[in-house]
Gaussian input, Z-matrix of N, CA and C with variables (Angstrom, degrees):
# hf/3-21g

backbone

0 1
 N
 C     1     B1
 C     2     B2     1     A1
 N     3     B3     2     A2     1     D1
 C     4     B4     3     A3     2     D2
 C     5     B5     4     A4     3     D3
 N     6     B6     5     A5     4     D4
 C     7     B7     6     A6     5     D5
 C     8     B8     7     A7     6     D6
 N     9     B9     8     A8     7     D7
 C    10    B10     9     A9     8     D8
 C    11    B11    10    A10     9     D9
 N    12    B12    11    A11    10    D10
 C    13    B13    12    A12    11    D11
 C    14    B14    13    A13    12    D12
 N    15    B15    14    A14    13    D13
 C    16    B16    15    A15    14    D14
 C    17    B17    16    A16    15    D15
 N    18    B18    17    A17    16    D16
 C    19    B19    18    A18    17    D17
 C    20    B20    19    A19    18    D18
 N    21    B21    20    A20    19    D19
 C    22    B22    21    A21    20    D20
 C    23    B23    22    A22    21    D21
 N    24    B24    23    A23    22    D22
 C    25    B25    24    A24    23    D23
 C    26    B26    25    A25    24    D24
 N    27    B27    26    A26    25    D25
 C    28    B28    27    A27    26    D26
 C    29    B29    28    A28    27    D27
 N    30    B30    29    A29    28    D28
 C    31    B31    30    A30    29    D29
 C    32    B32    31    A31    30    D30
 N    33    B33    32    A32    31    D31
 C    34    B34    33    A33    32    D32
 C    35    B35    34    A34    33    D33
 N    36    B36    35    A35    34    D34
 C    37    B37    36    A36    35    D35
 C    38    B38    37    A37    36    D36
 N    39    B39    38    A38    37    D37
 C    40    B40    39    A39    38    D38
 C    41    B41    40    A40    39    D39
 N    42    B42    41    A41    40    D40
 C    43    B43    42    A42    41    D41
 C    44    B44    43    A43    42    D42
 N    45    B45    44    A44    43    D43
 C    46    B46    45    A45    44    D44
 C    47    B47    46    A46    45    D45
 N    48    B48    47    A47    46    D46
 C    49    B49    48    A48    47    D47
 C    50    B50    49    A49    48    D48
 N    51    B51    50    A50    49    D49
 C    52    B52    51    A51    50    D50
 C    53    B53    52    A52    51    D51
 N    54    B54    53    A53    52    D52
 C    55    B55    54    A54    53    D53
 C    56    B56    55    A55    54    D54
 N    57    B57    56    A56    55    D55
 C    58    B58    57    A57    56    D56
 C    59    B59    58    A58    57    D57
 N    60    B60    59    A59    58    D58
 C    61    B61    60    A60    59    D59
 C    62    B62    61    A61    60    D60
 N    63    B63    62    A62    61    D61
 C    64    B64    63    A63    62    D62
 C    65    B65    64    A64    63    D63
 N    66    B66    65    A65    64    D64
 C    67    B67    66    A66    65    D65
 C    68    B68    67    A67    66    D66
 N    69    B69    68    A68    67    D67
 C    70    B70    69    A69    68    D68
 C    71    B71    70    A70    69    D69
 N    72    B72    71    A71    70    D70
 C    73    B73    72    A72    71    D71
 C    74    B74    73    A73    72    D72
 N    75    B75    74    A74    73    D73
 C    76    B76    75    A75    74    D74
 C    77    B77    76    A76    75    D75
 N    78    B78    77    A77    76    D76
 C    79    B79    78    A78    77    D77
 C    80    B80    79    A79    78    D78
 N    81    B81    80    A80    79    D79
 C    82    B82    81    A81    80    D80
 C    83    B83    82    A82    81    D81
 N    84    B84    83    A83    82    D82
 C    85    B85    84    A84    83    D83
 C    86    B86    85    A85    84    D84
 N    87    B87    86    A86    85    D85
 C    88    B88    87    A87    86    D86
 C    89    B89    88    A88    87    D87
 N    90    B90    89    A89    88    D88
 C    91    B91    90    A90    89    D89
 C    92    B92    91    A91    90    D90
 N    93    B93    92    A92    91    D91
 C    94    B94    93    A93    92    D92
 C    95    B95    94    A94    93    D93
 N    96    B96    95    A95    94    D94
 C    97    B97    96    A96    95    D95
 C    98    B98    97    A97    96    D96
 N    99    B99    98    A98    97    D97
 C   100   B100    99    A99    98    D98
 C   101   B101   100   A100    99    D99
 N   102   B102   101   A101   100   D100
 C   103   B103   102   A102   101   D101
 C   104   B104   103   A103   102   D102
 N   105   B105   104   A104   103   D103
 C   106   B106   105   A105   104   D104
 C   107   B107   106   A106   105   D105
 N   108   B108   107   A107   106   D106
 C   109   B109   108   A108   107   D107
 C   110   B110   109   A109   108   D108
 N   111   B111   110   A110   109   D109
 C   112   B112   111   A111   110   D110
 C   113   B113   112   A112   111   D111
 N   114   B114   113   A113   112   D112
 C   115   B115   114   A114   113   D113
 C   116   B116   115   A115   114   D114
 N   117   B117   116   A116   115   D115
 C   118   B118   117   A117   116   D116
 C   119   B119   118   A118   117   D117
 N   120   B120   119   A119   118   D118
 C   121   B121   120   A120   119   D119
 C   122   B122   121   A121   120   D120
 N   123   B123   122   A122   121   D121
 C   124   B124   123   A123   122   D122
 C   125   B125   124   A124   123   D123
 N   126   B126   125   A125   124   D124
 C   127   B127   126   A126   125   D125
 C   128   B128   127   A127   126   D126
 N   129   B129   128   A128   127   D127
 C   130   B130   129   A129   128   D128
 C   131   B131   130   A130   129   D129
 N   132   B132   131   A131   130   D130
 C   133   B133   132   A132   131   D131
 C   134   B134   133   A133   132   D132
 N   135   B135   134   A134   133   D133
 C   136   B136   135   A135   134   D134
 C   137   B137   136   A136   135   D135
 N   138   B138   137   A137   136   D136
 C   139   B139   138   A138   137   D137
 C   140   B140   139   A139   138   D138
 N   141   B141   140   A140   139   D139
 C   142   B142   141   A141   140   D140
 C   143   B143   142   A142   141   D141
 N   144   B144   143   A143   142   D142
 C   145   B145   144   A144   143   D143
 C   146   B146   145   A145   144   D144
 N   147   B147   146   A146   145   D145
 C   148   B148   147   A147   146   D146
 C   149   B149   148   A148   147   D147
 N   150   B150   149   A149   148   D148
 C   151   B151   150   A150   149   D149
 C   152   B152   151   A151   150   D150
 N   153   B153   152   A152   151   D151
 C   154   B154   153   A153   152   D152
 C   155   B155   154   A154   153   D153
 N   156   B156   155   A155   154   D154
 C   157   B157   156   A156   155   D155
 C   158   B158   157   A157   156   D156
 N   159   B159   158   A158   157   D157
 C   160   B160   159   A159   158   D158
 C   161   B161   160   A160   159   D159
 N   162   B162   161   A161   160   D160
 C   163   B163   162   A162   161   D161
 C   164   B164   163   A163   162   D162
 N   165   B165   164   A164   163   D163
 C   166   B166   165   A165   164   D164
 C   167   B167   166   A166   165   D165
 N   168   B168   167   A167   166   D166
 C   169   B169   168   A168   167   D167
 C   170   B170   169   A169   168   D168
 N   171   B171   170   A170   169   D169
 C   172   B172   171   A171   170   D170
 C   173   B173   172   A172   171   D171
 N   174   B174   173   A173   172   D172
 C   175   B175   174   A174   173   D173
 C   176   B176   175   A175   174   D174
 N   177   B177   176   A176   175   D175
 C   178   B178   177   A177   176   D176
 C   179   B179   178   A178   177   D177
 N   180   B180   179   A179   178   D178
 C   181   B181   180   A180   179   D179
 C   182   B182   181   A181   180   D180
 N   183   B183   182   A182   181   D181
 C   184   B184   183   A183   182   D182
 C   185   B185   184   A184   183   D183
 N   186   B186   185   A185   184   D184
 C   187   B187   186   A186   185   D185
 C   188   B188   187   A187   186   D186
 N   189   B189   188   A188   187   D187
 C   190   B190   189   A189   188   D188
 C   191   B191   190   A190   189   D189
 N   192   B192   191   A191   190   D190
 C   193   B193   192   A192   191   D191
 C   194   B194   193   A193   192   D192
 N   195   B195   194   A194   193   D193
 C   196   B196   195   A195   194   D194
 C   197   B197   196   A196   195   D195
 N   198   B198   197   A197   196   D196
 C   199   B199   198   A198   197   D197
 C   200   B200   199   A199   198   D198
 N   201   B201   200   A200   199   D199
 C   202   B202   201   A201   200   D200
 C   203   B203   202   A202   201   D201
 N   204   B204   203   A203   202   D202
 C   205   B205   204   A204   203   D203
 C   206   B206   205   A205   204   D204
 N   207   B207   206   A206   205   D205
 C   208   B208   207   A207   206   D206
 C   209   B209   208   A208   207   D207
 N   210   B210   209   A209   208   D208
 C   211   B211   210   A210   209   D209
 C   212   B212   211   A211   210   D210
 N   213   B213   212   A212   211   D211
 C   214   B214   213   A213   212   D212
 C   215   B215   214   A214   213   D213
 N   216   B216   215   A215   214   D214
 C   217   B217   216   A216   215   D215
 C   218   B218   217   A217   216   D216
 N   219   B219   218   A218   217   D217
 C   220   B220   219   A219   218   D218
 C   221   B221   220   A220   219   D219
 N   222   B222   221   A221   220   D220
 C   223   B223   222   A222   221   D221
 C   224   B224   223   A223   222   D222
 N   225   B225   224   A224   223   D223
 C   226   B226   225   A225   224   D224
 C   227   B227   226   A226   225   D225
 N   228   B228   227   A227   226   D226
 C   229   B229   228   A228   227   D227
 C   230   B230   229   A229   228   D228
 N   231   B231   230   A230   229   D229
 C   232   B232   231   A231   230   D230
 C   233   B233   232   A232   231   D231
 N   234   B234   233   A233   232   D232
 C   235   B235   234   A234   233   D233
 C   236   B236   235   A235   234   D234
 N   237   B237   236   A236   235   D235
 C   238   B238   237   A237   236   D236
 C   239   B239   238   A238   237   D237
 N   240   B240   239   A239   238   D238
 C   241   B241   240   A240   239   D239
 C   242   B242   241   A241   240   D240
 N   243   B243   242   A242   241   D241
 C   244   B244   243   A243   242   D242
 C   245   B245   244   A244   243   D243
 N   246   B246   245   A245   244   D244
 C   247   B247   246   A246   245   D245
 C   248   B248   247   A247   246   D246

   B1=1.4476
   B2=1.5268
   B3=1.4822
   B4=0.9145
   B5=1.5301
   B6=1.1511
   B7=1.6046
   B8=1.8991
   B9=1.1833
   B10=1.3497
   B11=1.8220
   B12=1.5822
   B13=1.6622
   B14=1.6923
   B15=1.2122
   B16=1.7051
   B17=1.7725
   B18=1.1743
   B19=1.8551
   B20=1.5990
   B21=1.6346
   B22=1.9023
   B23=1.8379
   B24=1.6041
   B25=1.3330
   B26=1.4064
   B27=1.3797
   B28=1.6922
   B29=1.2949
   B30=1.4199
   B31=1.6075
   B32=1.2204
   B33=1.9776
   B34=1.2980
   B35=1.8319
   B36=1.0340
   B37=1.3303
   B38=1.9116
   B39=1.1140
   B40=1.6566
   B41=0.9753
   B42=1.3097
   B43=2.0407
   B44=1.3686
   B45=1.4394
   B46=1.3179
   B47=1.3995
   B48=1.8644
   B49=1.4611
   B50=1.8507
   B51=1.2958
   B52=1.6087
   B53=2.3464
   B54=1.5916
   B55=1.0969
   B56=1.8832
   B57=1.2961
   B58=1.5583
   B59=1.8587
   B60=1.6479
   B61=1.5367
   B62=1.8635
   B63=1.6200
   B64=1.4560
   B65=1.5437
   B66=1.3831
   B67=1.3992
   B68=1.9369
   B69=1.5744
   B70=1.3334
   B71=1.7504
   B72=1.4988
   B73=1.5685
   B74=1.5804
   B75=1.0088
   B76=1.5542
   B77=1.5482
   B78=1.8450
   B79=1.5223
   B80=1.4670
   B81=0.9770
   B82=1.4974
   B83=1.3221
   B84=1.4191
   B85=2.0535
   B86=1.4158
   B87=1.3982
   B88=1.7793
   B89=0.6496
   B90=1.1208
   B91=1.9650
   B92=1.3013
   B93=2.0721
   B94=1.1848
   B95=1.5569
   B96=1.7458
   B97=1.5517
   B98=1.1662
   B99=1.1745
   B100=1.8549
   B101=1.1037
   B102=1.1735
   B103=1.2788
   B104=1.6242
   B105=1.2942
   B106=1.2071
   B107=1.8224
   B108=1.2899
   B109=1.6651
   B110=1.6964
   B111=1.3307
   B112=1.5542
   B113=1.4929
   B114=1.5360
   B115=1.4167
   B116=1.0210
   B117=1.5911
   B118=1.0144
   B119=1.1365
   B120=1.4300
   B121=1.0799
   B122=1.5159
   B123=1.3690
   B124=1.4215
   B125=1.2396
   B126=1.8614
   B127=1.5155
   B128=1.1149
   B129=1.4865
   B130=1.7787
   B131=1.8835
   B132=1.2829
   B133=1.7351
   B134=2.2079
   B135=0.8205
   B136=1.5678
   B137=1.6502
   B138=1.7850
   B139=1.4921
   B140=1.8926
   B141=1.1076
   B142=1.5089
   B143=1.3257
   B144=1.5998
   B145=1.7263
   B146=2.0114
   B147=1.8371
   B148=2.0281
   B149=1.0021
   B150=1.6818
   B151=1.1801
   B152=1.8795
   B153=1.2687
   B154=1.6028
   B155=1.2233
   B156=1.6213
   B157=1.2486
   B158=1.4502
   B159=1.5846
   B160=1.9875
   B161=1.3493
   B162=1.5584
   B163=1.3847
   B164=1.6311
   B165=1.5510
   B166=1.7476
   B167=1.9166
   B168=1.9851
   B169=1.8072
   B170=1.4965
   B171=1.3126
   B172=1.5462
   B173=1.6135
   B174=1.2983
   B175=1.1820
   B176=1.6888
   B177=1.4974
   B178=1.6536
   B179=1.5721
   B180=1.3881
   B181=2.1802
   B182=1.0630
   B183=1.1571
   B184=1.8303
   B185=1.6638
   B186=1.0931
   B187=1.5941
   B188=1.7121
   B189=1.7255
   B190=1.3700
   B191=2.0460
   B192=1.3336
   B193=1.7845
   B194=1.2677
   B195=1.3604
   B196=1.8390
   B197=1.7097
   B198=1.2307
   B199=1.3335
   B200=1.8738
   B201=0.7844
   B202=1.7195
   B203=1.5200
   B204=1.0881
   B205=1.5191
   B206=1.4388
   B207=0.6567
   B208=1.9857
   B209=1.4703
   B210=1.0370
   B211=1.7243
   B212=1.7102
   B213=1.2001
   B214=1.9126
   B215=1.5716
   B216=1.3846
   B217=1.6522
   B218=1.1060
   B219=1.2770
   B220=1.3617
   B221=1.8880
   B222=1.5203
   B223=1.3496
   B224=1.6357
   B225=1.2953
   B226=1.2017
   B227=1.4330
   B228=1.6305
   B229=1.6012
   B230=1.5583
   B231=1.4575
   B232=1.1649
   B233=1.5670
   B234=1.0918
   B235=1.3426
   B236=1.4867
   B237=1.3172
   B238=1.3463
   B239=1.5290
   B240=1.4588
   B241=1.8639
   B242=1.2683
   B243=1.4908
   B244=1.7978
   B245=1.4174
   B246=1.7724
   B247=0.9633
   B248=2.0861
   A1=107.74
   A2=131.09
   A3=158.94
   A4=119.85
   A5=133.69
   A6=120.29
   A7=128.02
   A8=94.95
   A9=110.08
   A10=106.16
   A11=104.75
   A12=94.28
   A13=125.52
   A14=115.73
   A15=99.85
   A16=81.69
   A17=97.70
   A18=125.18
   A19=94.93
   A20=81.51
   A21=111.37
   A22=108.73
   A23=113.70
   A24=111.59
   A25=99.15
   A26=115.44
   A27=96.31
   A28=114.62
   A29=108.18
   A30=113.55
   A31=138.69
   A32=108.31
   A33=110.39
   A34=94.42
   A35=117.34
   A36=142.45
   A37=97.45
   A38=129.86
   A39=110.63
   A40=129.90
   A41=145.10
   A42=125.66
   A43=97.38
   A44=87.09
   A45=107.08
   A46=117.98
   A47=121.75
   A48=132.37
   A49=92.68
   A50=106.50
   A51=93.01
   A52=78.59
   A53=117.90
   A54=107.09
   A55=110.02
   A56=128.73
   A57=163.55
   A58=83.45
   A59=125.55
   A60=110.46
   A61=91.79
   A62=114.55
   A63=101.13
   A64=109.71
   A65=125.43
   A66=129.66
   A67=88.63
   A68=108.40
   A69=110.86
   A70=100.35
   A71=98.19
   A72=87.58
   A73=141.95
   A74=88.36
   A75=106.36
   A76=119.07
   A77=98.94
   A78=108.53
   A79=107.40
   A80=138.31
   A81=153.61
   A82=105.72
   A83=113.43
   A84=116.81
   A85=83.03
   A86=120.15
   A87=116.75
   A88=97.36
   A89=142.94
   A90=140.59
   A91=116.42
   A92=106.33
   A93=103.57
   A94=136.55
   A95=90.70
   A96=102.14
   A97=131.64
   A98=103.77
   A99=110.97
   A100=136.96
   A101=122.37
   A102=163.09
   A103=106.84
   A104=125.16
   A105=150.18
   A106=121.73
   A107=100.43
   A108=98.99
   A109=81.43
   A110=123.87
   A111=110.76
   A112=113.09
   A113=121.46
   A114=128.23
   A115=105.72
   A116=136.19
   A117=146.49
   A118=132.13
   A119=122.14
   A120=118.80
   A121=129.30
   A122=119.78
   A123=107.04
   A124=140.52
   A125=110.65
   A126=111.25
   A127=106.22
   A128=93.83
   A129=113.74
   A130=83.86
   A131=130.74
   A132=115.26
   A133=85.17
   A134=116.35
   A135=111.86
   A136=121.17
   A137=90.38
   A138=101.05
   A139=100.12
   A140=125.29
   A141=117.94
   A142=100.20
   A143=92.92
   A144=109.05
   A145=125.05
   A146=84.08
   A147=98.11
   A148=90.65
   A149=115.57
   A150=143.54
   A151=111.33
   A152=113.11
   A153=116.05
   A154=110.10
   A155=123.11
   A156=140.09
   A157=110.17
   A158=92.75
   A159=114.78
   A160=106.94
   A161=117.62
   A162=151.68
   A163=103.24
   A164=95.90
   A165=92.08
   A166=111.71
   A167=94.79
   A168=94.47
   A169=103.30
   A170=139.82
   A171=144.17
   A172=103.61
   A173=138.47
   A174=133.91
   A175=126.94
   A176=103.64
   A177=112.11
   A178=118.71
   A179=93.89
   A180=90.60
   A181=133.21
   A182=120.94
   A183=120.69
   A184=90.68
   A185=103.13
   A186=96.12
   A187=102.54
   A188=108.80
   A189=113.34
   A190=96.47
   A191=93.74
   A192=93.32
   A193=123.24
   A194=112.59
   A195=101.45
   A196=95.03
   A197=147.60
   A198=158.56
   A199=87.58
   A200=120.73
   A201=106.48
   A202=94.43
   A203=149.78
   A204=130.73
   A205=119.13
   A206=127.28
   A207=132.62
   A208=109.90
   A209=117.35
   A210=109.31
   A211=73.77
   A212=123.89
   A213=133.54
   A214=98.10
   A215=118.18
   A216=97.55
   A217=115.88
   A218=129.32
   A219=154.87
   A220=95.27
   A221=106.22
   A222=99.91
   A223=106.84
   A224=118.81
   A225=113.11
   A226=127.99
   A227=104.82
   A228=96.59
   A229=116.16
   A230=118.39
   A231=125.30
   A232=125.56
   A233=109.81
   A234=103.79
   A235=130.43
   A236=123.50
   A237=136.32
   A238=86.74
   A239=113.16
   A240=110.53
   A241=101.00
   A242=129.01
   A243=117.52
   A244=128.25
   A245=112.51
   A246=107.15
   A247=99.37
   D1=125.90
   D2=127.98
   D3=1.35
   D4=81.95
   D5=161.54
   D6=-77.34
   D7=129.96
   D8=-158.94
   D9=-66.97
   D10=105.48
   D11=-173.89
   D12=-45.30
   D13=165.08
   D14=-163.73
   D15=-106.62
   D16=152.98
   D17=168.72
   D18=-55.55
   D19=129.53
   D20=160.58
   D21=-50.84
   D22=121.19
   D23=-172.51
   D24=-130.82
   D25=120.24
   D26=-178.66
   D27=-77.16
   D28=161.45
   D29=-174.34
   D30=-66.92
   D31=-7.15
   D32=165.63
   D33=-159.28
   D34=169.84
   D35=-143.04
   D36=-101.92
   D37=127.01
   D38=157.04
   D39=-34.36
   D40=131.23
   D41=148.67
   D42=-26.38
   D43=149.20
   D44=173.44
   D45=-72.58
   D46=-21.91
   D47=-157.82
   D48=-102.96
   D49=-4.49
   D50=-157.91
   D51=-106.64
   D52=-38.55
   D53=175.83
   D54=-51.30
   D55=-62.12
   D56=-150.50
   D57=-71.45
   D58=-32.66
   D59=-169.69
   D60=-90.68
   D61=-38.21
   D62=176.54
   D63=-60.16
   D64=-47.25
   D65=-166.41
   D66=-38.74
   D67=-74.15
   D68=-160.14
   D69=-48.46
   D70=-65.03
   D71=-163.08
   D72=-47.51
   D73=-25.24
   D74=-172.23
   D75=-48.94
   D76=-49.85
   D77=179.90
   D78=-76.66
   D79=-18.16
   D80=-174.35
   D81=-82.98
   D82=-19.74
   D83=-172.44
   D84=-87.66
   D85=-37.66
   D86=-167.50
   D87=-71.17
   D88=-81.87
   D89=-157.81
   D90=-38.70
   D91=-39.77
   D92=173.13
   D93=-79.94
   D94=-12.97
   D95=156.40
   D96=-86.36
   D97=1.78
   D98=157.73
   D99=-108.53
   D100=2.99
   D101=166.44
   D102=-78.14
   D103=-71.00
   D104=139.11
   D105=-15.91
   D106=-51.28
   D107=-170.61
   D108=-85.84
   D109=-58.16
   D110=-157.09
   D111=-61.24
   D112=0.33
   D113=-174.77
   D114=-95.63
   D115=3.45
   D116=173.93
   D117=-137.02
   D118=-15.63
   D119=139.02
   D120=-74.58
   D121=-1.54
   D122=-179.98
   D123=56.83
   D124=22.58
   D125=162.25
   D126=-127.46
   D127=-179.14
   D128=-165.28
   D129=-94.28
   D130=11.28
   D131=-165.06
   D132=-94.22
   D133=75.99
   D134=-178.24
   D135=-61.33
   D136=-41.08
   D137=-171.81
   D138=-84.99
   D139=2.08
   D140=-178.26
   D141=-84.05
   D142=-60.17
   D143=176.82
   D144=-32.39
   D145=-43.94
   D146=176.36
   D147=-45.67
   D148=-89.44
   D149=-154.54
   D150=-34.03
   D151=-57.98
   D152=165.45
   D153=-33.35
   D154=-68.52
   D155=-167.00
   D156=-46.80
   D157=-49.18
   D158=-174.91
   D159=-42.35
   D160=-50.54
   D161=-130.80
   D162=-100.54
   D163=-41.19
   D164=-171.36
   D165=-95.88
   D166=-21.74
   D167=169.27
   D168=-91.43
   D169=19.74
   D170=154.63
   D171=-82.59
   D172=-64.66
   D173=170.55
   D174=-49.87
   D175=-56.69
   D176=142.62
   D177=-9.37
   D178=-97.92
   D179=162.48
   D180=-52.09
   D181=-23.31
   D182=171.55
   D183=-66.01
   D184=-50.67
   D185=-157.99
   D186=-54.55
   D187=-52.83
   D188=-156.04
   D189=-65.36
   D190=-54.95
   D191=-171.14
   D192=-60.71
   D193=-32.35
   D194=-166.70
   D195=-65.08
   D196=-28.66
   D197=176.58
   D198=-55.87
   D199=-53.22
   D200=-171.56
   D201=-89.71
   D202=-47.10
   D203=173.66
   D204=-70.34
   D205=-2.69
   D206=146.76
   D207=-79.34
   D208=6.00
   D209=-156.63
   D210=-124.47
   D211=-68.60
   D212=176.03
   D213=-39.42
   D214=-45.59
   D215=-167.47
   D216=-84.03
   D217=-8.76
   D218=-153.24
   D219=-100.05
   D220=-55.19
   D221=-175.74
   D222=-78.21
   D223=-29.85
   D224=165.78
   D225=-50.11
   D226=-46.00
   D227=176.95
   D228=-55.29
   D229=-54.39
   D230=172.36
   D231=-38.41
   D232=-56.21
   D233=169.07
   D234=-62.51
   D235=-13.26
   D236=-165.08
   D237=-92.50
   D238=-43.04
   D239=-162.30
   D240=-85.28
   D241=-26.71
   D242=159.08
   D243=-58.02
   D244=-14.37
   D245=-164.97
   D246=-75.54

C-alpha cells in the first residue's frame, strides 16, 4: 500500500505586517491604476478602460506564475520521490 505524499509547506510563514501591507496595498495599486489609465486615456468610458486593464494584468500573471507553479510541482515531485 501506497502512502499518500504530504503537500509542499513552506518553512516559515510571512510577517504578519508585511502579509496585512500586501492585503491593503494591492487594492489601492488598482484604483490607482484606474485612476491612472483613465487620466490618460481621456474618456468618460472608465468601466471599459477597468475591464481592459483587468484583462491584460490577468494574462500578465498567467503568463508570469504558471512558470513558478510548474517549477513548485516539479520540486515537489522530486522531493516526495527522494524521500
Amino acid at each position: 500500500m501506497s502512502e499518500v505524499p504530504r503537500r509542499f509547506s513552506p518553512l516559515r510563514r510571512a510577517p504578519r505586517s508585511t502579509r496585512l501591507a500586501l492585503y491593503l496595498l494591492g487594492p489601492l495599486l488598482w484604483v490607482a491604476a484606474l485612476i491612472l489609465v483613465s487620466l490618460l486615456v481621456r474618456e468618460q468610458d472608465a468601466v471599459e478602460t477597468g475591464l481592459l486593464v483587468a484583462a491584460v494584468a490577468f494574462v500578465v500573471a498567467v503568463v508570469l506564475l504558471l512558470p513558478q507553479r510548474l517549477l513548485r510541482l516539479r520540486r515537489e515531485r522530486e522531493h516526495a520521490s527522494s524521500r
